[in-house]
N, C-alpha and C positions, 0 to 999 in steps of 0.2 A: 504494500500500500504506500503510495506517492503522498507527502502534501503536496494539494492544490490549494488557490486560494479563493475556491469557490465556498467555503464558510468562512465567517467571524464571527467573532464574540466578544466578549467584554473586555479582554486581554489588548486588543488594540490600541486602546487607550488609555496602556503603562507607557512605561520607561525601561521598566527593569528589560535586557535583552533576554532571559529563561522567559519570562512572559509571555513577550512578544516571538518568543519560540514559539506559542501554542497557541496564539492569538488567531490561526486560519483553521484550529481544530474541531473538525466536528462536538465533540465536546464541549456544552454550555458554562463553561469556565467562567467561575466570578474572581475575582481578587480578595482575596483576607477582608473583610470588612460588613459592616451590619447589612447590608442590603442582601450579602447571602443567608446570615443569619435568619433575619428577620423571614427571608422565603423557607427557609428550613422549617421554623417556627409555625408558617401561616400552612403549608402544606403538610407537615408531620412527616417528614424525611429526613434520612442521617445525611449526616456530610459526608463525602470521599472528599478526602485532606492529600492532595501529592505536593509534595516537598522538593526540589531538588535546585541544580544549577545550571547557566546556559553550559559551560564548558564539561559536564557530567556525561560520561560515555552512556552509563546504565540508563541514566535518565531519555538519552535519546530514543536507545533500543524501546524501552517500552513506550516512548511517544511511537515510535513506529511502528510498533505493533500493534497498541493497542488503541494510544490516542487518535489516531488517524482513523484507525478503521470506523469505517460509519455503520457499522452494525454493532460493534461493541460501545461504541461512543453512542448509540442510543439506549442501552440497557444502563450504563451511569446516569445518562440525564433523565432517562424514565425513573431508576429508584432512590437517585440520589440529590443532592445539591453539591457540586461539583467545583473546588476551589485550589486554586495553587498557587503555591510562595516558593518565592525567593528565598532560598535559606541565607543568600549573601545581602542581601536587603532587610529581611525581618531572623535575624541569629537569636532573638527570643523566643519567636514561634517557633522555631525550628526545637532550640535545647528541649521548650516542655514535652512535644509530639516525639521526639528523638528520646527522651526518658519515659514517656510512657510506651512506648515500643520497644525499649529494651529490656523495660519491668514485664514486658508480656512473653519477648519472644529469645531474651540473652543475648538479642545481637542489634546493629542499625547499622544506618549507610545509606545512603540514596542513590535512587530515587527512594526518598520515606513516603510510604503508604498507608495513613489511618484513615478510620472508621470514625467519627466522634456524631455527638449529639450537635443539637443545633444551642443547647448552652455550652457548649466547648467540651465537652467531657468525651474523651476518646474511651473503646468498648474493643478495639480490635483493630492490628496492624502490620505494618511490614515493612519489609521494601521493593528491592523490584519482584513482579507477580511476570510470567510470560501469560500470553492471553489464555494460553491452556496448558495443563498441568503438562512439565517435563523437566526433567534432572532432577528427581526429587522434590519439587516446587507446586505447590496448588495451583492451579489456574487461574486467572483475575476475572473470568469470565464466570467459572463455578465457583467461586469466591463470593462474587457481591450475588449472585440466583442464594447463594446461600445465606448468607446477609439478611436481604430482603424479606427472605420466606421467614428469618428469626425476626425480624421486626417487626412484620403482619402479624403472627400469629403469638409470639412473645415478649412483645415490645418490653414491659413493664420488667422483664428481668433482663432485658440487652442495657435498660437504662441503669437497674440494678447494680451490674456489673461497673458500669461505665461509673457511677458514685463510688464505688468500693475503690474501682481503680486510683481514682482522683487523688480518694482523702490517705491512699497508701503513697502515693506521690508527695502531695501537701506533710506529708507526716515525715517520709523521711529527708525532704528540705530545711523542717523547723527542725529536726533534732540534727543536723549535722554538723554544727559547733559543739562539742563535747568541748569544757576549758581545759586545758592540758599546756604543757611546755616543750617546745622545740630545743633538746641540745646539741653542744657537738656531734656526739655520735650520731646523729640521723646521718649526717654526712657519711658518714664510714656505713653506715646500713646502704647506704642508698648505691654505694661504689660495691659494695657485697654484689647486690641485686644485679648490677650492670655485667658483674662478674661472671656469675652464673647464666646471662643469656649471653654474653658475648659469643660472636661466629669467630672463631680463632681461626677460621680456616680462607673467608669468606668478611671479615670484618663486618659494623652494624653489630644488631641485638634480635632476636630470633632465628626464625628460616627465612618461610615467606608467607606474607607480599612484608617486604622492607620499604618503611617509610624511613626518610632522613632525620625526621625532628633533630636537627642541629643543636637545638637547648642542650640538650640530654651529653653531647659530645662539648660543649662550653659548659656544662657542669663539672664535668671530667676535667676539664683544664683549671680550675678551680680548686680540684681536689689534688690535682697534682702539685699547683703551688704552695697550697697549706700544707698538704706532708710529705714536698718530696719524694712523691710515689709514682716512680718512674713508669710501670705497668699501666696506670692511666693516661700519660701521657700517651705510651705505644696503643692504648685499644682506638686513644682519637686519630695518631696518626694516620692509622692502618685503614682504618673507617675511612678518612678522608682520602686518602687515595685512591682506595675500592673505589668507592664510589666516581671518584673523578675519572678512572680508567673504566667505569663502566657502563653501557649504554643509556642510563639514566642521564648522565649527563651528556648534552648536547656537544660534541666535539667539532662542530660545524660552526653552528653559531651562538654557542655560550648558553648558560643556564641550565637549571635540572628540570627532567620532568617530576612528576610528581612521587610517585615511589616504583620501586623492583617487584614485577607480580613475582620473579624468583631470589633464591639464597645468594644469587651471582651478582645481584646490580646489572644483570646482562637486560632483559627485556623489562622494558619501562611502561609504566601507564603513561601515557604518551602526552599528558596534560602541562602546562606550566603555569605556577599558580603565583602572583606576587610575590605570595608572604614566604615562599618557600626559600625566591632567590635573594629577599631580605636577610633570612637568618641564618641562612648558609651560605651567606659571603660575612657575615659577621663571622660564623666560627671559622671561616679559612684563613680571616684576616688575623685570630689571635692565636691560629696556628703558626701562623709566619711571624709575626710578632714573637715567638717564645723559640724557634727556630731558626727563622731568617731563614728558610727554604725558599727558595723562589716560586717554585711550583705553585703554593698554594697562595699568595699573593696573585701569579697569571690566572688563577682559575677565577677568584675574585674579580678581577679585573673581566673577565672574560665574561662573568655575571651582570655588574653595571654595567658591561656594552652592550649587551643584548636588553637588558632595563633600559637605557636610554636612545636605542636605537627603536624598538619592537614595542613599549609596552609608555611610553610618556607621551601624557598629552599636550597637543601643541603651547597650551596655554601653561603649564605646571600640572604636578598631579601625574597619575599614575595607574595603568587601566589593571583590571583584575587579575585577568588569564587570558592566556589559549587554548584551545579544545586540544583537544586527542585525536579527533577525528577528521580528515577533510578528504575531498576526492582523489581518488588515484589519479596520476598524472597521466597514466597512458589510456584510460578511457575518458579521461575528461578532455582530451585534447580534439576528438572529433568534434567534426564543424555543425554536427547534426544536431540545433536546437532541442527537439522534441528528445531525442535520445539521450543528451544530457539531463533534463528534467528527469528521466526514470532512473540515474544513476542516485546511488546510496552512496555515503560516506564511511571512509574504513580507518580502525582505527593507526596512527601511525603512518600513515600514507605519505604524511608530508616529508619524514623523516627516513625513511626503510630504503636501501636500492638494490639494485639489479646486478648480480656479478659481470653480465653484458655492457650493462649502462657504464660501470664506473670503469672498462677495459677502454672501452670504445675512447672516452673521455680523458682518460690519464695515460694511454699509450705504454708507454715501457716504464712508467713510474707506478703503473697499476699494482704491480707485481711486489712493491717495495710496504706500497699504503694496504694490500691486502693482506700483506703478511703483518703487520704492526696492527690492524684493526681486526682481523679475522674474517675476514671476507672470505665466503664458500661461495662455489659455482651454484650449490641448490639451498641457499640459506645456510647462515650461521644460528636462528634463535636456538639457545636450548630449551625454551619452556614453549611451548604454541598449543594450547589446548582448544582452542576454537579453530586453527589452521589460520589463521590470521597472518601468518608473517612465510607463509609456503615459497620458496626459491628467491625471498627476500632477506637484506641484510642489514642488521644495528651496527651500525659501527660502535666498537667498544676495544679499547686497549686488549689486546690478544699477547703481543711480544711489548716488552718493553725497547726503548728505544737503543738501548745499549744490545739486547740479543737481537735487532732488527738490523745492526749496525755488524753485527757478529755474521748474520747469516748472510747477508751480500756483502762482506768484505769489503764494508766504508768506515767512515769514518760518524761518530754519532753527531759531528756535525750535518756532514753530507745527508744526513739518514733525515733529520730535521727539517734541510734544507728543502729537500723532498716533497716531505711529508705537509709542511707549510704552506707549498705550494699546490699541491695537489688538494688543501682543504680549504683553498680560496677557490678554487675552480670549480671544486664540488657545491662551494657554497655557493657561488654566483649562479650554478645552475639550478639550485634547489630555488632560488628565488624566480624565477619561471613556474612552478609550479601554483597548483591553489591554495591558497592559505590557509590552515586552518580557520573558523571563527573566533575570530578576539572581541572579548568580554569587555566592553570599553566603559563601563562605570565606575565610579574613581568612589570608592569607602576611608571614609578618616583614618579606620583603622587599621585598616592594611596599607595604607598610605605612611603612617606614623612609623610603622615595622621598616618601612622603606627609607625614609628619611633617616629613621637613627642611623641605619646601612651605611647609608653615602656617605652621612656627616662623618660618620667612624673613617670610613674607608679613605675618605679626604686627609683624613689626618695621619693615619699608619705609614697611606701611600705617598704621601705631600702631591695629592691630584685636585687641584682647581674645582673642575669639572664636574667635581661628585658634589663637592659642595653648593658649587651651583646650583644645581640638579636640586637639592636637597632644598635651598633657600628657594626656591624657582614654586616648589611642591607646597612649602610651609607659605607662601604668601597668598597661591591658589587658595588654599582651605580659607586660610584668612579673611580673603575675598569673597568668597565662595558661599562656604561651608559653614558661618559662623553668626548671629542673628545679632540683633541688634543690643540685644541685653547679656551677649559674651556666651551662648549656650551654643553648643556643635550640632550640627546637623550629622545625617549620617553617610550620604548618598548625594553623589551628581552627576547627571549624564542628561546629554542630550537638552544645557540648557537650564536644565531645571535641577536644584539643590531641595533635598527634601526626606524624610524620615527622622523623628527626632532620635538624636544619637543613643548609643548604649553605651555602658560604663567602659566596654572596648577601646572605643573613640576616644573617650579623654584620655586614659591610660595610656592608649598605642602612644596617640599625638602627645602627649606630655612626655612620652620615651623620648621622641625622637625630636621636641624642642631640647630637652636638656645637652643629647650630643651634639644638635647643632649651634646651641650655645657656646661648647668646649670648643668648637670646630671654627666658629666665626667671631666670638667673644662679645657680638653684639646683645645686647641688654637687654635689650628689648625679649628675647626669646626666653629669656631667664623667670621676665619677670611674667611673661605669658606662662610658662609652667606654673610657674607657683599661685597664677591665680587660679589657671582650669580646675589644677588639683584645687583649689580649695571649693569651687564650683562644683566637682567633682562629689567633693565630701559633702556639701550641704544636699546633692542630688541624688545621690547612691549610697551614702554611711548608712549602716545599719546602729542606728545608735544603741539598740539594746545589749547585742550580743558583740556586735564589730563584725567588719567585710562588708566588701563592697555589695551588693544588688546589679543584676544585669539591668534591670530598666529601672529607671525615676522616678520616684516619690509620686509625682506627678503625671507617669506613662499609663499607658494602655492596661489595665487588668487584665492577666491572662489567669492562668487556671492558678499559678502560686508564683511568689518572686521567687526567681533563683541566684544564687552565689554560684558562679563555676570558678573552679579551682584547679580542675585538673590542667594539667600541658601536655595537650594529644599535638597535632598537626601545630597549631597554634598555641601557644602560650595564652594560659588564660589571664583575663584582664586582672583579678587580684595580685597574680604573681608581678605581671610588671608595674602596676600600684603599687606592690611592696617596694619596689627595688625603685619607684620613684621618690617614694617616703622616706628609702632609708637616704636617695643622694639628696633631697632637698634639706635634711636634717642636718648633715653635712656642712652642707651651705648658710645655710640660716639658722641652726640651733635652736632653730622655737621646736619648745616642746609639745604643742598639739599635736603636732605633726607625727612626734615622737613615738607619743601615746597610742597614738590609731595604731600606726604599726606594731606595737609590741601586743596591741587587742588584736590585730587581723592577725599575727602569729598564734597565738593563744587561740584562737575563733577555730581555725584549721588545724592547729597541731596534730589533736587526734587522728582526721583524716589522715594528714601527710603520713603519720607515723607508721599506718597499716600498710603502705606500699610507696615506701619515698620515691623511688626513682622511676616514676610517674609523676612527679611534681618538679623536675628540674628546674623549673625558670623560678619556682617559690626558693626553692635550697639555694637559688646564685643568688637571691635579694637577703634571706639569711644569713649564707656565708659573708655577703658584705656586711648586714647589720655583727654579726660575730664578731666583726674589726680581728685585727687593726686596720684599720679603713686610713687610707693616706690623703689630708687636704692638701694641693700645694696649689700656695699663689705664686702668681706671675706681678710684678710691679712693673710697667711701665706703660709703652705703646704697644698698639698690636700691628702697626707699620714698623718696629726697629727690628732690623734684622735680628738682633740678639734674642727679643722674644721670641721670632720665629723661629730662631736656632735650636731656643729652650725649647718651646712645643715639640721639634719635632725628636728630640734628645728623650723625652716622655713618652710619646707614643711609638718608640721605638722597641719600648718596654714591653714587657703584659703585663698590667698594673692595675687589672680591674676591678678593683675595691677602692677606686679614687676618685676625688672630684678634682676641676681645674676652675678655677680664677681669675680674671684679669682683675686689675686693681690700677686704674690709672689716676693717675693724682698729680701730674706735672704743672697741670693749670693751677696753681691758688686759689682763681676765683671762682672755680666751679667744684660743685659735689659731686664727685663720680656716682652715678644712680646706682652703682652694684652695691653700694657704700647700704643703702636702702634696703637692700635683699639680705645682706653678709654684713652684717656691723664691723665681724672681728677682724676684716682686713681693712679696715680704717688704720691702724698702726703699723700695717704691713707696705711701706711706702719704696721707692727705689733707693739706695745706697747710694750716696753722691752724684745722685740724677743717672745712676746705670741703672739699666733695667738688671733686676736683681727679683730671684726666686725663694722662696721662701715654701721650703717642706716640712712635712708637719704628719705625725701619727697619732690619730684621737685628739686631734689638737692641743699636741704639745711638739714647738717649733722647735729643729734645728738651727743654727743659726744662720743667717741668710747670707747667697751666694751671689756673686754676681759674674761667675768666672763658669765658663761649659763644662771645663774640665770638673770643677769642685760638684757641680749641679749631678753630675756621670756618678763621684763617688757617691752620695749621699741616694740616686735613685737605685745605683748595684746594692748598698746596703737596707735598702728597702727589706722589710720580710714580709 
């Protein structure tokens, strides 16, 4: 079944692009909102609730199966009210329908598939359904026949159930602050845990499907610094290499897909998601930071080009994703209109080639690039369970460049030189092909993920450009994204800025003013942080127990508030709140600030403590609050060379339990406004008008430097 766009529906008249994916479907799709309710209510039918994302392979498949077909697309609108979200637009709606789906069925994922009443209370769900039962799977066709006939004939216990479900939901939200205390050793549990799944063979943490969550591997670097445990060190390096040697990452043209459906990193879900290539150029970046490996600095690098080539919008700002799936080049290339319309989209197409394709194209260099990548005449994948990748090939590190260099008898420069050349040729030709679908609506919060990136990345690499990039993003939202009374929006595309923000959004964005503050020393960012958080705190504190709330005081009623905590794909909002808390504390010493945080520890502890390394991005804001956390101010200008010097002498480090400072005070006549933020570097002035640094542990100073060399000893003596 083709879409045509001889249906619409309500869908037309979003924004969101998953939407307007389903906007021609037979299916009477409403959008989240009372007008479906309200017809739920007046006709006495359940909702069908799907969930998912434009860039969601799953999500497709069953739009094509089942959405489209106009036979099945009548038996939904005949027994149902039929509504679907944006999990990247509404990540509220999604967490509650996503926890009552996993309280029902052990697992989630989308496309999410409930059942609920027309007061919101879900009774029954999934994810993806095929239209008729196969691989073990019920059918969505004998699913809702079955549904319907329980709601005719026994509604009053469908409703039953769906109360039961709710208040076991609502029940274990309120109890899940047990008061408890977070100590040291959680950290040592948590590097146990990592222990135990580590692939020593294969790097990463299980089998398969291997997602990257980067956190988990910059908590490792964490733990390596506080006890010298070299073994953490080797599981991040090794991880990070796999991975970059293997077809997850893009060797064409930069970034990762989404995760490894196998134990290899060899065959990728073919997706690339913002936030992925935000926090996996951060951990490459402070892997080379603590190294000085080149490698993983170019992979970095190789990250932001593909970020600011493929995924920035003209104006600032930063789009979502790209899909997985686009059409084959060699049947999408005939000229026959009508034929192309019945072509389907497959996944990886845009990525995957032809041992023919890349002979024809590389000539007598073929031979060099197929032996370094693994190129087979009938496919290299090892995992293809749908036959998806049949006589096609992932490019992924096979021979390293030194046995590539060994088996043609070159030199591992010549091997290089090669191989460099022949992956600008291969990439100029992939750009001929059809694009995936790009997800072009720009989220605060995967926005903020991005900008901390750059701002970092600017500063480790001394690259302009990132920082640009970075300030470019943070003015957009500014502009954008922000209402008149200083409250974030969540969502813009297409023109229109809209969705009032979730606790994500101030958190991400308040990450990613703070580095871009270290990164550009402008004030103004500094002081925007510390007021969203406080914005932050009057909109989302939970004053009774502490932690944050995904939605506002003031937001939408969903079925209960929730606090997420965990750091699956994404870091959740409390954890990088933590780790905002602890560096604003830092900065400014006000004790409110203080407070919260040691209540949002104590709120969660018990959670973390059942399965800490699940919460990484909570244990890296911990391990900073644990100190010794290092201040050091800079006294001068951030035009003299010598401050630059000093910045760049810091971030050469891995020092991440630190804040930075400007403190310029040369004028007499004026008050440096950080002076506002940070009292205590009011007596921290330059030394005989040199720009002079001043380090400092738990705030008690060294005595101040104004010499590189002196700045070198006192940051190696860091602990």
């Amino acid at each position: 079944m083709t879409k045509e766009a001889t249906f619409n529906n309500r869908l037309i008249h979003e924004k969101s692009p998953y939407l307007l994916q389903h906007a021609h479907n037979p299916v009477d799709w409403f959008p989240w909102g009372e007008e479906a309710f309200a017809k739920a209510k007046k006709e006495n039918k359940p909702i069908f609730l799907s969930i998912g994302y434009s860039t969601c392979h799953w999500c497709h498949v069953m739009e094509r199966e089942s959405f489209e077909d106009p036979t099945i697309a009548k038996i939904i609108n005949e027994y149902f009210i039929p509504i679907k979200v944006d999990r990247e637009e509404r990540p509220d709606i999604d967490h509650v329908y996503m926890s009552a789906v996993t309280a029902m069925t052990g697992q989630g994922g989308w496309p999410l598939t409930a059942f609920i009443t027309a007061d919101k209370k879900p009774f029954y769900g999934g994810t993806y359904f095929p239209p008729y039962a196969k691989w073990g799977s019920p059918g969505l066709v004998d699913l809702m026949n079955s549904i319907h006939k329980m709601w005719q004939t026994n509604q009053a216990k469908v409703i039953e159930s769906s109360v039961s479900l709710t208040e076991l939901l609502q029940s274990k939200e309120s109890s899940q602050g047990k008061a408890d205390q977070l100590t040291k050793n959680i950290l040592t549990r948590a590097f146990d845990e990592y222990g135990q799944m580590y692939d020593r063979l294969y790097g990463g943490f299980g089998s398969s499907p291997k997602f990257p969550t980067s956190h988990n591997l910059s908590l490792l670097l964490r733990y390596w610094k506080r006890f010298s445990d070299s073994k953490a060190l080797e599981m991040v390096e090794f991880t990070l290499t796999k991975m970059a040697q293997g077809g997850m990452y893009d060797h064409l043209g930069g970034g990762f897909h989404r995760y490894s459906t196998d134990q290899y990193w060899q065959v990728p879900h073919f997706e690339k998601m913002l936030y992925d290539q935000a926090i996996l150029a951060t951990t490459y970046l402070e892997a080379y930071q603590i190294t000085k490996k080149e490698y993983y600095a170019e992979i970095a690098r190789a990250i932001f080009d593909y970020v600011l080539r493929d995924m920035q919008f003209p104006e600032g700002g930063f789009y979502c994703a790209e899909d997985a799936d686009s059409f084959d080049p060699e049947e999408y290339k005939e000229d026959n209109p009508q034929a192309k319309k019945h072509l389907e989209k497959k996944e990886g197409a845009f990525y995957v080639w032809k041992y023919d394709e890349i002979k024809d194209l590389l000539g007598q260099d073929s031979a060099v690039f197929n032996y370094h990548f693994g190129i087979k005449e009938n496919g290299n994948a090892k995992v293809d369970p749908h036959g998806e990748f049949i006589a096609k090939n992932i490019i992924y590190v096979e021979h390293t460049l030194e046995e590539t260099a060994e088996q043609f008898k070159k030199s591992p420069e010549e091997i290089n030189a090669i191989i460099q050349k022949s992956k600008e040729k291969l990439f100029k030709r992939r750009g001929y092909r059809p694009r995936p679908h790009l997800d072009d609506k720009i989220l605060v919060d995967w926005n903020g993920l991005m900008i901390a990136s750059l701002a970092f990345g600017s500063s480790v690499l001394h690259e302009p450009k990132y920082k640009e990039a970075a300030t470019r993003a943070t003015q957009f939202i500014l502009k954008k994204l922000m209402t008149k009374d200083g409250r974030l929006l969540h969502r813009y595309r297409d023109g229109e800025s809209a969705i009032p923000a979730t606790v994500n959004d101030y958190a991400f964005f308040v990450h990613g003013l703070l580095n871009l503050y270290e990164a550009t020393f402008d004030v103004q960012y500094l002081q925007l942080a510390q007021d969203l958080t406080k914005k932050m705190t009057a909109l989302f504190w939970d004053k009774h127990s502490g932690g944050f709330y995904m939605t506002a005081h003031d937001g939408e009623e969903l079925l209960f508030k929730q606090k997420e905590i965990y750091d699956g794909a994404i870091p959740s909002a409390n954890s990088i709140a933590a780790l905002n808390l602890v560096r604003l504390f830092h900065i400014t010493l006000e004790k409110e600030g203080e407070a919260n945080l040691q209540q949002l520890f104590k709120f969660f502890a018990n959670e973390v403590g059942q399965h800490p390394s699940a919460y990484a991005q909570m244990l890296i804001a911990f391990d900073f609050a644990l100190g010794p956390s290092t201040e050091i101010v800079l006294a001068g200008t951030k035009e003299d060379p010598t401050i630059q010097n000093m910045v760049e002498l810091i971030y050469d480090r891995f020092i991440p339990n630190k804040v930075l400072i400007l403190h310029t005070s040369l004028d007499k006549t004026k008050i440096d406004p950080v002076i506002l933020i940070s009292p205590f570097v009011k007596a921290q002035v330059p030394i005989s008008g040199s720009a002079t640094a001043y380090v400092c542990q738990n705030h008690v100073c060294k005595l101040p430097v104004t010499q590189l060399n002196d700045l070198k000893k006192l940051l190696d003596e860091l602990k």
